[in-house]
Every structure is written in structure tokens, then in C-alpha cells.
TORTI-268988 format. One record per residue: x negated, z, y negated of N, C-alpha, C, O in turn; residue in one letter. Coordinates in steps of 0.001 Angstrom, whole numbers, plus 500000, padded with zeros to 6 digits. Each point is the difference from the previous one (the first is absolute). Example, Ala and Ser with C-alpha at 12.3 -4.5 7.8 and 13.67 -1.06 7.14 Angstrom:
2
486810507800505690500890500000498810499100500000498800498964500665500019a 501386498615498931499180500060498810500770500730498910499491500169498892s 
This chain:
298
408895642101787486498712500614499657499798501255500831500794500941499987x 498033499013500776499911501246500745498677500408499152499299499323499248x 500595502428501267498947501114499133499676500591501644500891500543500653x 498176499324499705499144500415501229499352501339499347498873499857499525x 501685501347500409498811501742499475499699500263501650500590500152501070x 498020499788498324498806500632500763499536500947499433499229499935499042x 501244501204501556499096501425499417498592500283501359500029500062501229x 498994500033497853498353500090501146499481501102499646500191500394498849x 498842500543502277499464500981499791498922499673501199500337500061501182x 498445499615498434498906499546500436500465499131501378500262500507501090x 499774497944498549500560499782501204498997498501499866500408498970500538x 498486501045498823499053498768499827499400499031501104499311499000499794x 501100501512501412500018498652500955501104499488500193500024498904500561x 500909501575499134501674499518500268500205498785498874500245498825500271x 499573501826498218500637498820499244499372498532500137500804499200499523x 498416500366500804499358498408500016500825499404501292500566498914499873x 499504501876501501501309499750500834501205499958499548500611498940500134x 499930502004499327501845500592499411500001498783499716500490499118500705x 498635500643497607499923498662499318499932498743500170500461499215499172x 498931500399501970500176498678500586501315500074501034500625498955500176x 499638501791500243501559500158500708501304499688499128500939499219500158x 498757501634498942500943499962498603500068498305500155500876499273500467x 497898500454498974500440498527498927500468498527501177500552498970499614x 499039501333501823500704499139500948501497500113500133500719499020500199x 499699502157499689501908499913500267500434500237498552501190500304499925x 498056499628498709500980500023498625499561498480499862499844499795498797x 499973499405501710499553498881498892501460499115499684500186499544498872x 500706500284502102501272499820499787500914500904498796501000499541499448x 498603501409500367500367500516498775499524500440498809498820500303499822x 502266499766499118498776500521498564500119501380500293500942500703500366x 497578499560499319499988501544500180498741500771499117499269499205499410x 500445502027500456499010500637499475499439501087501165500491499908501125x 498612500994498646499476500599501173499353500978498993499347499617499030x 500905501789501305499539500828499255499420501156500620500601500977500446x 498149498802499531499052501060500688499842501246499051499709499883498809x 500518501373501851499689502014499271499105500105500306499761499975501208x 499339500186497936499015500511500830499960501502499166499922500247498797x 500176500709502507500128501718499771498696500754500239499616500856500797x 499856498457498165498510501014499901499431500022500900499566501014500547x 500240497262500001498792500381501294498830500170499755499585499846498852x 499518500552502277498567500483499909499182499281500229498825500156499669x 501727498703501079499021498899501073499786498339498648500170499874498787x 499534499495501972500490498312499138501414499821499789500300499120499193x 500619501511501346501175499300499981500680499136498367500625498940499986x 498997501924498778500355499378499163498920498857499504500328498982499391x 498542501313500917498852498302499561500699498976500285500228499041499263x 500259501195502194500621498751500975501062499344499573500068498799499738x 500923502156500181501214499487499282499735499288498324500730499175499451x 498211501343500088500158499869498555499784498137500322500825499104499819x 497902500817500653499686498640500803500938499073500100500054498876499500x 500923501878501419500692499290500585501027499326498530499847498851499584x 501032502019499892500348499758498863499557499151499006500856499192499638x 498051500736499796498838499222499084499802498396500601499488499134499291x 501005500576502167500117498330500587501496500415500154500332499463498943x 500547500930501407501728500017500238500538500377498840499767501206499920x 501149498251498607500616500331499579501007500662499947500405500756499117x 500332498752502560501168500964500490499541501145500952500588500172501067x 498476500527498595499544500924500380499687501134498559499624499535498924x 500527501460501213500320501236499070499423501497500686500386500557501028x 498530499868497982499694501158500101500261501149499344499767499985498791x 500678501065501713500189501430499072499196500978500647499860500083501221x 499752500461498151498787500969500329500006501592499290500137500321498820x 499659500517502400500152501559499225498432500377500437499212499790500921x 500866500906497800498900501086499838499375500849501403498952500049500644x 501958500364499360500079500960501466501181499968500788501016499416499624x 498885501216501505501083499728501043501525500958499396500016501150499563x 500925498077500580500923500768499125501834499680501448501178500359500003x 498010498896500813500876500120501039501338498898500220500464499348499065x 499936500599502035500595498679500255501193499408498840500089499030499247x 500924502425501179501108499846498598499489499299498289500637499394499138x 498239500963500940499559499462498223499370499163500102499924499354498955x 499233500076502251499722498663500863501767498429499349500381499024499355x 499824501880501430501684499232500255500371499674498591500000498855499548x 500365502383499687500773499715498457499178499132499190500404499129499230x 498174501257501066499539499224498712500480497870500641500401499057499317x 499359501010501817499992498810500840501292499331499477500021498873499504x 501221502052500679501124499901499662500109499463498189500567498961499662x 498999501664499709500005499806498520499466498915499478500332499621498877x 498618499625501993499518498851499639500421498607500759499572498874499749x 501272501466501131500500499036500606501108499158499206500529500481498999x 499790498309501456500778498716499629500666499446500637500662499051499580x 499372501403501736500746499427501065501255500250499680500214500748499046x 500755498740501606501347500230500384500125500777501451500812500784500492x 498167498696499865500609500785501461497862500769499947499010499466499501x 501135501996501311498777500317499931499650500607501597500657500813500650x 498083498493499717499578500768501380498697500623499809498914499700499503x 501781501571501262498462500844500068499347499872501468500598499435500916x 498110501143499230499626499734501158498483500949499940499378499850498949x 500110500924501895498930500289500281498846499283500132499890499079500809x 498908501412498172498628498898500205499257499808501478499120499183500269x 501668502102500873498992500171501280499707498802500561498898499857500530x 501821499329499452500411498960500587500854500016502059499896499304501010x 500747501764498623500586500383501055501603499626499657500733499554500882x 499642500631498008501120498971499090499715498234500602498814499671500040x 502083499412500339499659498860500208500572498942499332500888499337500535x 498601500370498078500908498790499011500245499179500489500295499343499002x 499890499926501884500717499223500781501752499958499786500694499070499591x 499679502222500825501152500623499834501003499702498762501182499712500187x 498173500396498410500310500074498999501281498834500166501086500504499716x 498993498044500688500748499392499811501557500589500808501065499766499429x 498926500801501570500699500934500138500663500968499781501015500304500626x 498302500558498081500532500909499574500883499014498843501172500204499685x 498262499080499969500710498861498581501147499692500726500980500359499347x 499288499208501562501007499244500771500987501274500207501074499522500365x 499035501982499555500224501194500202500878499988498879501226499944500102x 497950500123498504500287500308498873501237499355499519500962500532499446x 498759497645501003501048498991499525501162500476500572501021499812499338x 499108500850501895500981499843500617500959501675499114501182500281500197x 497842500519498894501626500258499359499513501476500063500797500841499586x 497924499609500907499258501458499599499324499595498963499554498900499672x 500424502638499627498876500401498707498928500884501172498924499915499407x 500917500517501315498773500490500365499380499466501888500793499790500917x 498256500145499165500078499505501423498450500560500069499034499817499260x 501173501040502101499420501004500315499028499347501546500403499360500971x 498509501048498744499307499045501268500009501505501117499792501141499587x 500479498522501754499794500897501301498725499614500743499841498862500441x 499393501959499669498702499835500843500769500141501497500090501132500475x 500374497906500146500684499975501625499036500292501164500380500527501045x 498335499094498711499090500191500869498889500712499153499089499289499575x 500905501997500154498956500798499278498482499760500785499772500097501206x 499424499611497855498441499734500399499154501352499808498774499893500036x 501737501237499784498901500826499396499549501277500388499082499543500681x 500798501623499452499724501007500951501375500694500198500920499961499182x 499102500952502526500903500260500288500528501598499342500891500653500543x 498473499740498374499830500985499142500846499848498968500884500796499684x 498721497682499525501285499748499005500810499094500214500260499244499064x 500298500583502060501082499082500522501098501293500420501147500079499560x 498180500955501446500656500842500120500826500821498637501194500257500157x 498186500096498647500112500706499004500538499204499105500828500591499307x 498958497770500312500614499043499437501739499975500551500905499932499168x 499322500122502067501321499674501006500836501536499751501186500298499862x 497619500423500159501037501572499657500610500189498191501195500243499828x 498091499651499251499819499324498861501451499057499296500729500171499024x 499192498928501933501294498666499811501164500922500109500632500143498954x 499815500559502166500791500510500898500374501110498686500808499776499099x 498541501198501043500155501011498775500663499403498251500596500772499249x 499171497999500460500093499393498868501338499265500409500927500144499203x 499273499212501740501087499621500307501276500991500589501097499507500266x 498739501324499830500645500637500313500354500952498738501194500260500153x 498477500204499006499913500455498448500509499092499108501041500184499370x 498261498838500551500884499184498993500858499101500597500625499344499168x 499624500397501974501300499158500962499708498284499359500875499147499854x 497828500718499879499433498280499593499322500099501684499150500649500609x 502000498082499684499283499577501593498634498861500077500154498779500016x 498987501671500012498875499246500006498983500166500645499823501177499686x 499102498523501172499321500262501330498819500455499186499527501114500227x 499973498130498865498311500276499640500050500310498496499557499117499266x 500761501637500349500385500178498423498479500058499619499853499172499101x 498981501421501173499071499939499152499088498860500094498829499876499643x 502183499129501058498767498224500243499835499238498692500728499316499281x 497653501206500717500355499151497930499928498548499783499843499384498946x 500357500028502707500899498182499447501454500138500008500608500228501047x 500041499626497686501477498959499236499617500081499016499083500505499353x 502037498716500536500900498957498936500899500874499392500574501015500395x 499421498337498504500891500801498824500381498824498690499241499376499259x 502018500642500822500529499316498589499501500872498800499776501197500178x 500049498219498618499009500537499029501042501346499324499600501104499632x 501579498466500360500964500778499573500429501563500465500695500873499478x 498400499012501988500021501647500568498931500408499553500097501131499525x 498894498416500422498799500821499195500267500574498898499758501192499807x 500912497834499111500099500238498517500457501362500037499511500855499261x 501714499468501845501150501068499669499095501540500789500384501134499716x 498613498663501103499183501143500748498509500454499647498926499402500069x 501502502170499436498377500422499376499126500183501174500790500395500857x 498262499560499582499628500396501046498544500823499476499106499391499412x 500827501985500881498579500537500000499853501052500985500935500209500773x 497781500624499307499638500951501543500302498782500644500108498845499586x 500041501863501907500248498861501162501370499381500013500409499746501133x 500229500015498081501452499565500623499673497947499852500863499202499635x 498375500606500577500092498211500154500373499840501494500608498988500349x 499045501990500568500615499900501426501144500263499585500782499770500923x 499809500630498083501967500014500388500589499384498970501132500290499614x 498002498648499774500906498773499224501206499845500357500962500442499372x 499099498861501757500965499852500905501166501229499943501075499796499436x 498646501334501124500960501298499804501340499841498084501154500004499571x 497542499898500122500145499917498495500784498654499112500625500034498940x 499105499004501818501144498992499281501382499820501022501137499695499639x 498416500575501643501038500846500680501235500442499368501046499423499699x 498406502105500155500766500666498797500647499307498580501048500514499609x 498564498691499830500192499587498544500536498274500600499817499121499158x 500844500385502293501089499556500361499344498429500265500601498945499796x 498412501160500564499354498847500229499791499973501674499761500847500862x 500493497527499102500007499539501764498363499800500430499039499288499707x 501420502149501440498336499459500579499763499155501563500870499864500860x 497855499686499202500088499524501303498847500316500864499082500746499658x 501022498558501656498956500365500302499578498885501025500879499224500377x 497747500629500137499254498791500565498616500476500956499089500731499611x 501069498520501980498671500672500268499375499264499645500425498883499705x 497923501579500154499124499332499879498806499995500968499993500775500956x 498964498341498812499229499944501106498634500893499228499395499658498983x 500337501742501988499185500794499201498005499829501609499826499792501201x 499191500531497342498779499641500698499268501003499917500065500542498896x 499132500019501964498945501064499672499035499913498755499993498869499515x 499444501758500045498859499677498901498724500185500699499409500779500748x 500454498011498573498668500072500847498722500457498535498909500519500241x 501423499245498786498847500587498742500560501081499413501230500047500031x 498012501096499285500208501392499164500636500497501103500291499756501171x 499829501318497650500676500960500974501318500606499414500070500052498772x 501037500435502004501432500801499601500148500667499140498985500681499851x 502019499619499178500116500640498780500968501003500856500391500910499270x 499979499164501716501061500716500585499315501736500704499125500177500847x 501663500800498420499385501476500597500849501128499385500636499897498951x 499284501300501914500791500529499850500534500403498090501082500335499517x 497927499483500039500299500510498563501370498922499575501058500435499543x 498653498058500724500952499189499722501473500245500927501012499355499727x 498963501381501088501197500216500551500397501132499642501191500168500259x 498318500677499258500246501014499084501245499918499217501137500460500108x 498035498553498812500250499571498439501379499131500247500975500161499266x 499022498934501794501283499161500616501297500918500303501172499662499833x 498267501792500733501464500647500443499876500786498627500542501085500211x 499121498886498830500742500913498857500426498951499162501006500229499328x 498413498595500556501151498933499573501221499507500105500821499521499218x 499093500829502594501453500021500493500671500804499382500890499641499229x 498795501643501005501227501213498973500183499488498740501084499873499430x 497892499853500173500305499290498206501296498776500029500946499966499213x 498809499147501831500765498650500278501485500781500071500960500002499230x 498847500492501728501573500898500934500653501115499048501097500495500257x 497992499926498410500403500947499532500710499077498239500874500540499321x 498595498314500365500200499045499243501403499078500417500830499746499127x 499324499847502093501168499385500969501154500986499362500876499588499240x 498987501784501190501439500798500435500123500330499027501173499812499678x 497874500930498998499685500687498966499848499509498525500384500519498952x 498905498263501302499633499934498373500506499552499068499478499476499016x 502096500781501342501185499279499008500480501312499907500182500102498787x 500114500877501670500394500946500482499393501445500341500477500671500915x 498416499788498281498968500764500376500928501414500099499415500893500613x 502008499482498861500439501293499407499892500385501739499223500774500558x 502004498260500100500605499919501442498996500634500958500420500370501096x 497920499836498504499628500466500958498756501081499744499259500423500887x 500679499932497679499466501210499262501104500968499776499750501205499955x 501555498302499892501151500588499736500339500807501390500234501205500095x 499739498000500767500348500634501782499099500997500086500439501101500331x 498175498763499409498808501153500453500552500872498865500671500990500293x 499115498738498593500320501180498792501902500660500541500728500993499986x 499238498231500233501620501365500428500191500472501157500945500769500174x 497887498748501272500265501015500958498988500894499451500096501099500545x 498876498852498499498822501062499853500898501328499431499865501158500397x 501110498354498544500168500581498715501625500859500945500384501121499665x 500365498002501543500955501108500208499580500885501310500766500814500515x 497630498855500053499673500756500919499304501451499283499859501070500593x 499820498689498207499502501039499202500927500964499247499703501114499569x 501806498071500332500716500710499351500614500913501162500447501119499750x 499546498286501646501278501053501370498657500907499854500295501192500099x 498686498647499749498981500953500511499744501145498944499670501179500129x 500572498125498911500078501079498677501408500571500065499873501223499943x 501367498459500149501198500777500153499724501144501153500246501160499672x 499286498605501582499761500773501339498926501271499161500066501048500642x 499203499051498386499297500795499519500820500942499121499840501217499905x 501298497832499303500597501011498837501055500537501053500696500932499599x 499520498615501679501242501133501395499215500908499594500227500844499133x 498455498941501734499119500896500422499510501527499234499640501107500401x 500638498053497927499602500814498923500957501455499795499606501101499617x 501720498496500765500852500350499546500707500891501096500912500787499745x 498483498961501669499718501208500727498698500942499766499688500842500842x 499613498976498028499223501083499188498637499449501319499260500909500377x 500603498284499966498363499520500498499238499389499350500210498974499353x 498582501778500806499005498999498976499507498460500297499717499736501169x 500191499459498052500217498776499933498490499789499305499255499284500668x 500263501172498245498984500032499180498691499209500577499490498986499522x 500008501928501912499118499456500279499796499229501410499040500166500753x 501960499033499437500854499186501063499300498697499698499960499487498881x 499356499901502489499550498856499539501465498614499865499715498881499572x 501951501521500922500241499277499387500669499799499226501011499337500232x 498730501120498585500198500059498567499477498784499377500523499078499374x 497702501340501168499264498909499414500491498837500569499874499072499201x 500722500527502028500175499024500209501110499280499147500068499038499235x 500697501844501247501441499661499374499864499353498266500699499024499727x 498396501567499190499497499639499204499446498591499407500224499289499021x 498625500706502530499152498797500383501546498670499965500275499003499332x 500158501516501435500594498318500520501116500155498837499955498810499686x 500930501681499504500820500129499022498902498996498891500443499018499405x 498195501414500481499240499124498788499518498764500321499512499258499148x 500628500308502594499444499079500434501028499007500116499813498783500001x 501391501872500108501249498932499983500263500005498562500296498826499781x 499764501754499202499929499208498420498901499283499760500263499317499011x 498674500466501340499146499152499574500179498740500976499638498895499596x 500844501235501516500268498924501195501193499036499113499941498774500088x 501086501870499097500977499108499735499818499213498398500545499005499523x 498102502258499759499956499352498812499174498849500780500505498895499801x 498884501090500648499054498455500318500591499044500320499686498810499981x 501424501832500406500927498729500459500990499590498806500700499012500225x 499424501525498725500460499720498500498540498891499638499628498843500197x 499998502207499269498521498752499414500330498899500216500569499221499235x 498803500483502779500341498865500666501124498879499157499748498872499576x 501450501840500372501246499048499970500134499612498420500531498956499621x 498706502401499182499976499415498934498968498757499739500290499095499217x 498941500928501237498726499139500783500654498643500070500154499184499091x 500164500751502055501044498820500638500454499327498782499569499097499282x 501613501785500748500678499660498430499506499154498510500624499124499401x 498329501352500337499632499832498766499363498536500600500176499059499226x 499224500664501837499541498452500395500827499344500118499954499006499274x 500901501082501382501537499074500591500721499554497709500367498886499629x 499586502094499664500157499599498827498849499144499237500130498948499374x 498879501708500833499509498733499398499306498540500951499120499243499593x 501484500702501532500151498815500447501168499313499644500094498814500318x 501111501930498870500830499018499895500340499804498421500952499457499438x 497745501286500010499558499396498729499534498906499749500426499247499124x 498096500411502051499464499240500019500937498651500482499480498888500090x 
């Protein structure tokens, strides 16, 4: 059983194409097809609804307003049935053709299989910034993979279940079951210009992508472990405040005034900034703690 999530954001000349593409390379298999539609503005959801209302194995979910790819994805994810699940972009620059490929990927013994755009179709603006992007992410989280934010693969249903995904981190699925010991793979694919709508891609979204990364990279090294690195900042703060406060009570005690010395205040500053640096890192671990127990309640 395959689950085809399509997350769309005004992409109403694409789906009646996507859709007849779709149903030529699934007919050999049982499958469902599940179109997001993320609060478009245009026809895109009339069309699909359409489309759905003659295709039984066709499925619509629909938001209010645009609420963005990640909640695109989960809800897609939550209603799916597949065993094995492919995502794919409505541009039609994604080419379902492929799909039997990535299946043939999967059998062979990965939970995730990651599509590579090998021949990028798209401006030399975000190919450049996409390629710098990969490089930075791969190199941070040490997951070797060429096109991490290509939203065609495959996924056994069983890595979804175990990954929350919200903000932007659906580009680092992959990173993320990574981490939690799952085999990933990877596959080129054959990528096409768009020729209808227009790009969801701009600087705001590359923004939002590199503070996900820190979230990803800071979750990887950290989030079993939060003391190890509130604890490190809170004790160089707290013993750079204490040599600096001892160097004041020398100072004192050769009878110099100290009183109105700006570093007093400092010395002060970072002594309160490294106790609050290490309680957070308590919280954190009582935090931790109290979940890890009642998961093994449950």
C-alpha cells in the first residue's frame, strides 16, 4: 500500500497534470493520493475537491489558511495508510515516473530514501544557495546526502510515526531519523523546470531553514543531554566572574577602590549569568527525566 502526500499552495494548473501523471505509473499498485491543500487563494482546492468526488483513491485535506509546508506534511502523514509513503511537490518539476524507483530503494533494506535533484532546473540564485545550504547541513550533522531539502522520498511508515516535525524542519526528516538510527538513502532523480505558478522559495524561507538547523544540531548533540552544554556556558560565565571578583578583593585589600569599577558589575553579571546558565540546564534534565519515566510507564 503506498500514501502519495501532496502538500499544494496555489498550484491550480499543476494538479489536473501531477494527477494524470500520478494515476499512469500507480495503476500497478494499491495506493491512495493525498492532496494539502495550504490555504490557497487561486482554484486549487475546487479542482482537487473535483478531482476527489470521481477518484475514491484520491483524498483531500484542506486548511483554513496557509499554515506552511511542515503542517502540510503532518497532517498528510496522519491520514495516511500506506506502508511505505512518498512525498513529492505539486510544481510538477518532481517527476512520478520515478516513484517505482524509490520503492525498489526502500525494498532493498532503507527506511528513508531521499530524492537528489542531479541536474537542477531552476535559477542560478537558488541552486547556488540550495548547494551552499546542503554543504553547511552536511557538514553539521555528518548525514551524507546531496539534496536534503528535495521534497521527493520515500519513507517506511514507521519513521514518520517516531518524528515530530514542526517550523521548517520537514527539510531535515532525514537529519532526524538519521539520528534516532534509521537507514537512509539516497537516489537521483530526473528534475524539470516549472513551467505554471510561481516559487515559494525566498530569502525569508532560508532564514527560517538555518535556525532550524541550530534547532536540528542543537537537538542531535543536546537534547538528551541539555546540562552538558548550559552547564559548560554556566561555569565558564560563573568562574570567569569569580577570578574577576577575587582580582577585586587583591585589589581591595591593597586599600583601592573597587566600588565604582565597572568590573565589579561585570564580575557580578557573569557570576548570575552562569547560575542561571546551569539551572536551565537542571530544568532541562529534570525535564528529560520525568518523560523517559513516564514512557516507561506507558
Amino acid at each position: 500500500m503506498l500514501s502519495i502526500v501532496i502538500p499544494t499552495y496555489n498550484e491550480e494548473k499543476n494538479i489536473p497534470i501531477l494527477y494524470k501523471e500520478l494515476k499512469s505509473v500507480l495503476n500497478e499498485y494499491q495506493y491512495e493520493i493525498i492532496f494539502v491543500d495550504d490555504g490557497s487563494s487561486d482554484n486549487t482546492f475546487p479542482i482537487i475537491k473535483s478531482v476527489a468526488q470521481k477518484d475514491k483513491k484520491v483524498k483531500l485535506i484542506s486548511f483554513k489558511r496557509n499554515y506552511g509546508k511542515s503542517a502540510a506534511l503532518s497532517a498528510g502523514f496522519e491520514n495516511a495508510k500506506g506502508d511505505i509513503i512518498i512525498t513529492l511537490d505539486a510544481d510538477l518539476q518532481d517527476d512520478p515516473k520515478e516513484i517505482p524507483r524509490f520503492i525498489e530503494k526502500i525494498n532493498q533494506g532503507y527506511d528513508l530514501v531521499s530524492g537528489w535533484k542531479f541536474k537542477r532546473k531552476d535559477s542560478l540564485t537558488k541552486i547556488i544557495s540550495s548547494r551552499f545550504f546542503n554543504f553547511l547541513t552536511s557538514m553539521l550533522t555528518k548525514v551524507k546526502i546531496h539534496d536534503i531539502n528535495c521534497g521527493f522520498k520515500a519513507y517506511k511508515k514507521e519513521v514518520l510515526k517516531n518524528i515530530n516535525i514542526y517550523g521548517e524542519l520537514h527539510r531535515y526528516i532525514p537529519v532526524l531519523a538519521f539520528w534516532k538510527g534509521y537507514k537512509i538513502g539516497e537516489i537521483k532523480v530526473e528534475h524539470h523546470p516549472r513551467m505554471y505558478g510561481k516559487s515559494k522559495y525566498g530569502a525569508t524561507r532560508l532564514f527560517k531553514g538555518f535556525l532550524d538547523l541550530i534547532t536540528v544540531k542543537f537537538l542531535m548533540s543536546y537534547g538528551s543531554r541539555p546540562l552538558h552544554l548550559f552547564g559548560l556556558i554556566g561555569m565558564l560565565c560563573f568562574l570567569l566572574g569569580a577570578i574577576i571578583g577575587l582580582y577585586l578583593t587583591y585589589l581591595r585589600f591593597l586599600n583601592y577602590k573597587i566600588g565604582d569599577r565597572p568590573l565589579l558589575m561585570l564580575a557580578v553579571l557573569l557570576i548570575v549569568l552562569g547560575v542561571q546558565f546551569i539551572s536551565l540546564g537542571l530544568l532541562g534534565e529534570m525535564i528529560i527525566s520525568k518523560k523517559k519515566q513516564e514512557t516507561i510507564r506507558k
